[in-house]
C-alpha positions in Angstrom: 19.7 3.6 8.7 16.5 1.5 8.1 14.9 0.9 4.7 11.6 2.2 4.3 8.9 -0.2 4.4 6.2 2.4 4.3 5.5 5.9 2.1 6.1 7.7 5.9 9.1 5.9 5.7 11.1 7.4 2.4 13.7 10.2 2.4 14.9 12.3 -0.3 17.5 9.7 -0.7 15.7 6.4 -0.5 12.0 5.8 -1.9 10.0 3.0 -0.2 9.9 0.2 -3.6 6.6 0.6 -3.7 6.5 4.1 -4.9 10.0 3.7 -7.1 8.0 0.9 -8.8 5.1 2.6 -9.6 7.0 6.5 -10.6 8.9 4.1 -13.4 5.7 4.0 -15.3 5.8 7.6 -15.9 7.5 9.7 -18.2 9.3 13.2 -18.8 5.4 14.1 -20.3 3.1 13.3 -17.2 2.1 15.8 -15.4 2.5 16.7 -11.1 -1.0 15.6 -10.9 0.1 12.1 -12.6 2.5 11.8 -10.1 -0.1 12.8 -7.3 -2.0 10.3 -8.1 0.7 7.5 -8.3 1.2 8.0 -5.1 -2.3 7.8 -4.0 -2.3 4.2 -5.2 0.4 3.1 -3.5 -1.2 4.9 -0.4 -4.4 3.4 -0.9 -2.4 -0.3 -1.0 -0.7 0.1 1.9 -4.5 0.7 2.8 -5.6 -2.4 1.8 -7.0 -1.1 -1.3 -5.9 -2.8 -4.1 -6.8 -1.6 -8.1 -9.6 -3.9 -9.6 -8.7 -6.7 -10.9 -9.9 -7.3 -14.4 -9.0 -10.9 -15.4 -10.3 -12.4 -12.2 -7.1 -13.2 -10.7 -7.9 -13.2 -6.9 -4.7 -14.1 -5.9 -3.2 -11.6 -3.2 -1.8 -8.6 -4.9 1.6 -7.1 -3.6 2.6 -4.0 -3.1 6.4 -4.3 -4.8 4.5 -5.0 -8.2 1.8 -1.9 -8.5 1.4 -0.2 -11.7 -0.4 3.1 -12.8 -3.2 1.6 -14.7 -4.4 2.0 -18.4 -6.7 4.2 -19.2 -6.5 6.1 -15.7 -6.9 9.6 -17.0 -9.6 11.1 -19.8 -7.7 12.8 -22.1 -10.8 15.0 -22.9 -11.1 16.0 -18.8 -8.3 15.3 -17.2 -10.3 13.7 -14.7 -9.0 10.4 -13.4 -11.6 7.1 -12.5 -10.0 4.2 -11.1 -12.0 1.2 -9.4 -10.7 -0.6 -6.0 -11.2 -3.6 -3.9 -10.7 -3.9 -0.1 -7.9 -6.8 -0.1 -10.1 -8.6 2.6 -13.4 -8.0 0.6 -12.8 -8.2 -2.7 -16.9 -8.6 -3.7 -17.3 -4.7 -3.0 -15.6 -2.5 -5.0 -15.1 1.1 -4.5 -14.1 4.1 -7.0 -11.5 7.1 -6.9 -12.6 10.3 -8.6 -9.4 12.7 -8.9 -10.0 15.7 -10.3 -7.4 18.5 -11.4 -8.3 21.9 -10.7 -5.2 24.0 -11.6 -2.5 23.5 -8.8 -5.0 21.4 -6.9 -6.0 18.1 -7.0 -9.3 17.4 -5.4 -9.7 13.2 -4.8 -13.4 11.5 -4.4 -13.1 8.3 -2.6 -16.1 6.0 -1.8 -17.6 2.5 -1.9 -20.1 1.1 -4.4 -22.7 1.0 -1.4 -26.1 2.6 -1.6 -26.4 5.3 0.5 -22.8 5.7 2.0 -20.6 8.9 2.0 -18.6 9.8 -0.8 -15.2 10.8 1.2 -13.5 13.8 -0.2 -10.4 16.0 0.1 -7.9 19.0 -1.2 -4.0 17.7 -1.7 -3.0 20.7 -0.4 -4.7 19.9 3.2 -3.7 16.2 3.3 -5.1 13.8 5.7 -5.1 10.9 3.6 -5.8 8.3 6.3 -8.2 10.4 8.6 -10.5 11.6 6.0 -10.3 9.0 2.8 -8.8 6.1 3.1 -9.9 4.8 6.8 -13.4 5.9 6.5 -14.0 4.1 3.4 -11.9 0.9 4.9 -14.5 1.4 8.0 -17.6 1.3 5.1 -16.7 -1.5 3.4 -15.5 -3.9 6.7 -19.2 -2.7 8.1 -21.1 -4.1 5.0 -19.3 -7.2 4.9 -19.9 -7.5 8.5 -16.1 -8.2 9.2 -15.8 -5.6 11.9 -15.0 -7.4 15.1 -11.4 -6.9 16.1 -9.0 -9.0 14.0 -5.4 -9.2 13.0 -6.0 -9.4 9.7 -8.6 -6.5 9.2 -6.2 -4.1 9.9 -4.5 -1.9 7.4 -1.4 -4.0 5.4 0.4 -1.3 7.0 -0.2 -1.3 10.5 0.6 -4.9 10.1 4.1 -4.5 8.4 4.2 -2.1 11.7 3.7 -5.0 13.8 6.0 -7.5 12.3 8.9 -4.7 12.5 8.6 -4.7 16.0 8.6 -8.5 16.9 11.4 -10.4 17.5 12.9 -13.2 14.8 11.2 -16.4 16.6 7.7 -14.7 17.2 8.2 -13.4 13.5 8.9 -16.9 12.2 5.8 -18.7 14.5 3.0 -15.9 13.0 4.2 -16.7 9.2 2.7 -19.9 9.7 -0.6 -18.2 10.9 -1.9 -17.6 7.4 -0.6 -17.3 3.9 -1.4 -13.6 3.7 1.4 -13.3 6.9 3.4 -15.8 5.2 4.0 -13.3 2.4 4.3 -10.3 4.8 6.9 -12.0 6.8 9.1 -12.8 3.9 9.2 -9.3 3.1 12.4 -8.2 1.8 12.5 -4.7 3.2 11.1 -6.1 6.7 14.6 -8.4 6.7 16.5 -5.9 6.3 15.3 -3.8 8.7 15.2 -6.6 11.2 19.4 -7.1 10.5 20.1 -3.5 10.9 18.3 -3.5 13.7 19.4 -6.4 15.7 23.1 -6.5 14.2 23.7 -2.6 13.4 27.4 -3.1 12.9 26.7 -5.4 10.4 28.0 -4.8 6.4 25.4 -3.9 3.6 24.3 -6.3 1.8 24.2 -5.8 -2.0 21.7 -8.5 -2.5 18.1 -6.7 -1.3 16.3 -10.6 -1.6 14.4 -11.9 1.1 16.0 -15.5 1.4 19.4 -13.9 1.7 18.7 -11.4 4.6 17.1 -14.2 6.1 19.7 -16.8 5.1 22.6 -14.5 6.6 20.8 -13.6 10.5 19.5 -17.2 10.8 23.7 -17.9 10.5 24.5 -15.4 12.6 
C-alpha cells in the first residue's frame, strides 16, 4: 500500500505527515473546530499557502514541519485570524477568517488586494479547492502577473502528483531544474511510494528517510 503524500491520500490507519505533525500540537482541551482548522492549514500548504512568516525568513517552507500558530484563536470570540503567503509570491499576503458557529465552522479566505472577493464557505459543504483555496491562488498569481502556464505555478500538490508518476531517471534529471524541485524530489514519502511501486514485493523499510529509500532502489 502507498504512503500518503497528500491529505486525499490518508486512511483511518495512516495520516499523510503533514497532518500527524501539525494534530501533535493539540491537546485533550482543543476543541473539533481546532482540529478543523489544523487541517485547513495543511490544506492551504499543499495549496501553496504557507502561514506568514514573522522573522523574515524567506527560505522555502515545508510541509513535514507546519505548526498551529500562536495566537490563532481569540479567546474572547473564538474567531480564528491567521495571515498567508502564496509560496511563489510571498510580497502579497492574504488572511483566513474562521469563524465557529455552533457545529459549523464558516472559513473567510481572501487576499490583501483592493477590490478582490473575499472567498467563503460552510465545512459542512466542503469544496475546499473549488471555492477557497484555487480562487484566491488564481487572485494572487493575476496580481503578480505570474499567470502564463508554468510548472512551478501550480499547486505543491499537483506537483508532488506529477513527480509520483514519473519514472526514477526523469525524476532525478527535473531535481536539477530548480531548488524548489530539488526539495520535492527528495521527498521521503515520494521514495517510498516510488519503491512500492516499482518493486512491490519488496520488504518495509523501518527507516522512512529519504537518502535511504533512495540509497536502497538506486542498488537495486
Amino acid at each position: 500500500m502507498l504512503e500518503p503524500i497528500l491529505v486525499e491520500d490518508c486512511t483511518y490507519m495512516k495520516l499523510v505527515p503533514s497532518l500527524e505533525r501539525i494534530l501533535n500540537d493539540l491537546n485533550e482541551n482543543s476543541t473539533h473546530h481546532d482540529y478543523m482548522v489544523a487541517l485547513v492549514i495543511v490544506l492551504l500548504a499543499e495549496a501553496g499557502f504557507y502561514l506568514s512568516s514573522t522573522n523574515n525568513d524567506h527560505s522555502r517552507p515545508k510541509l513535514r514541519f507546519l505548526h498551529v500558530p500562536k495566537d490563532w484563536k481569540s479567546l474572547d470570540t473564538g474567531v480564528y485570524e491567521m495571515y498567508f503567503q502564496l509560496e511563489t509570491v510571498p510580497d502579497i499576503k492574504c488572511k483566513l477568517v474562521a469563524v465557529p458557529l455552533g457545529d459549523t465552522l464558516i472559513l473567510n479566505f481572501f487576499p490583501l488586494i483592493d477590490g478582490k472577493t473575499t472567498y467563503n464557505i460552510n465545512v459542512q459543504t466542503l469544496k475546499f479547492k473549488e471555492e477557497l483555496s484555487t480562487p484566491v491562488r488564481s487572485d494572487v498569481l493575476q496580481k503578480a502577473g505570474v499567470m502564463g502556464p508554468s510548472l512551478q505555478a501550480l499547486p505543491t500538490e499537483l506537483k508532488l502528483r506529477i513527480l509520483r508518476l514519473l519514472d526514477v531517471y526523469s525524476l532525478t534529471r527535473m531535481a536539477q531544474c530548480c531548488s524548489e524541485f530539488r526539495e520535492l524530489c527528495s521527498d521521503a514519502q515520494l521514495w517510498r511510494n516510488i519503491m512500492h511501486r516499482d518493486f512491490p514485493d519488496s520488504c518495509t523499510i523501518g527507516n522512512n528517510t529519504d537518502c535511504c529509500h533512495r540509497f536502497i532502489y538506486n542498488n537495486r
